[in-house]
C-alpha positions as CSV (number, residue, x, y, z in Angstrom):
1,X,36.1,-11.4,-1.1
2,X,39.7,-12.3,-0.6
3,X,40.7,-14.4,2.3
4,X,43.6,-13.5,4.0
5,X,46.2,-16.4,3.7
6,X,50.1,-17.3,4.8
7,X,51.9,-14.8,7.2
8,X,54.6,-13.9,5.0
9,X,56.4,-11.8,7.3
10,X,56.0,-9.7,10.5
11,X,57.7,-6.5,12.3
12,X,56.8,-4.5,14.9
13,X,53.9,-2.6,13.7
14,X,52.3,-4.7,11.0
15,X,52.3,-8.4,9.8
16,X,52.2,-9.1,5.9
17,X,50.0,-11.9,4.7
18,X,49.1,-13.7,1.3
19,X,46.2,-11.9,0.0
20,X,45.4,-13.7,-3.1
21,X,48.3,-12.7,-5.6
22,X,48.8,-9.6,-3.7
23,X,49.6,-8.8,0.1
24,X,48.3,-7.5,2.4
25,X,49.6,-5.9,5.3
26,X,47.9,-5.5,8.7
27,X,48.4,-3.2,11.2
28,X,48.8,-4.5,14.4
29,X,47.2,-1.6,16.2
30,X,43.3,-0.9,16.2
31,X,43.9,2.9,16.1
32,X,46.1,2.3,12.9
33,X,43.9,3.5,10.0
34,X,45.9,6.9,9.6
35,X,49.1,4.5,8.9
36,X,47.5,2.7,6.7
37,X,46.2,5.6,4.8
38,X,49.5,7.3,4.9
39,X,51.1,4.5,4.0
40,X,48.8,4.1,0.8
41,X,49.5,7.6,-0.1
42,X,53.1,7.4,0.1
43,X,53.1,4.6,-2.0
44,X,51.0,6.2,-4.8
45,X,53.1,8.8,-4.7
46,X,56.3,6.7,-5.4
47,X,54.5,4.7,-7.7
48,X,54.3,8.2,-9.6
49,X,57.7,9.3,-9.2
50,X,58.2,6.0,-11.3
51,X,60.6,4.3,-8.4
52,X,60.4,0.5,-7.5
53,X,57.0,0.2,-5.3
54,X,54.1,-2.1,-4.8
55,X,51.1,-0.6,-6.7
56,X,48.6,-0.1,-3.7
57,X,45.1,-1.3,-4.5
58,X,43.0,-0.8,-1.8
59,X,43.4,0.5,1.6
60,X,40.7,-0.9,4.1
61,X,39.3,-2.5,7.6
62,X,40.0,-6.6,7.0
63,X,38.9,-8.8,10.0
64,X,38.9,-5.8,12.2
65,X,42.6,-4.6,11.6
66,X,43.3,-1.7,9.0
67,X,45.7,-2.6,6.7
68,X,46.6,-2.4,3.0
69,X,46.1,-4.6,-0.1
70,X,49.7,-3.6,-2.7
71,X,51.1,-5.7,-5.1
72,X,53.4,-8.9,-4.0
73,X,57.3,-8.2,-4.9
74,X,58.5,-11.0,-6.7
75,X,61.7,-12.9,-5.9
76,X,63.1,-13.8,-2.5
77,X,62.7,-11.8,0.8
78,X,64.8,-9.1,1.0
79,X,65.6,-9.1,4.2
80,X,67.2,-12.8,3.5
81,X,69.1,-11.3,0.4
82,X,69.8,-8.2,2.7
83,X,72.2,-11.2,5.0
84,X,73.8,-13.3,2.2
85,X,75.5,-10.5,0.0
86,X,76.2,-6.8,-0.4
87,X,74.0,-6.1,-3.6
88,X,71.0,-5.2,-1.4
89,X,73.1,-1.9,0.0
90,X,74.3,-1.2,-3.2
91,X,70.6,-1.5,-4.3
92,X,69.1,0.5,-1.2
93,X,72.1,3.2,-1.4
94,X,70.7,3.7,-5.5
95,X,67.2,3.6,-4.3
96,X,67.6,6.6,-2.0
97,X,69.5,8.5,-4.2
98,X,66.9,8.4,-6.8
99,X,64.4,8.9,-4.1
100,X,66.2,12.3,-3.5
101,X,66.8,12.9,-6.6
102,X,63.1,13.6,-7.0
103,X,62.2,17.9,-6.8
104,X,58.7,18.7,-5.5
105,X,58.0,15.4,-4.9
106,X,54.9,15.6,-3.1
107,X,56.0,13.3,-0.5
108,X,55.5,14.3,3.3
109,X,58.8,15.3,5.0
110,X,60.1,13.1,7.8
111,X,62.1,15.6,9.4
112,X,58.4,17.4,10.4
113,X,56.9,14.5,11.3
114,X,59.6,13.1,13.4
């Protein structure tokens, strides 16, 4: 098994760690397996939809915290890239485009679940 290495980054719901190659990101809740599941199926569903997104490869209990295990983006953080320039909402404004672009996606609608 894997250990769990470097925090890589943290928000309010879930920190990000090193997980080998990959990452790994923990919930920070103990009732968070449904996020983490939801979050995996999103992302599979992306992934098919052929958009930029971490390949998920497993989605699991790891020291007590659900969480799950997705490919590690290369590059520098975004959020730090997001700061120094205006590429990123160039980027992110293309992303959701194609994102909406998609017809019968499959994925869940936000406007329900919100």
């Amino acid at each position: 098994m894997t250990e769990i290495g470097r925090l890589l980054g943290s928000g309010k719901e879930a920190e990000v760690f090193e997980y080998g190659a990959l990452a790994l990101k923990l919930y920070k809740h103990a009732a968070a397996k449904a996020s983490a599941f939801r979050e995996g199926a999103n992302l599979a569903i992306v992934e098919r939809l052929s958009l930029p997104a971490p390949k998920v490869h497993a989605v699991g209990e790891f020291d007590g915290r659900w969480g799950v295990v997705m490919d590690r983006a290369p590059g520098s953080c975004f959020a730090e890239r997001f700061v120094s320039a205006c590429a990123p909402f160039e980027e992110m404004a293309q992303l959701h485009r194609r994102l909406h672009q998609q017809s019968d996606d499959g994925l869940p609608s936000l406007t329900a679940r919100l």
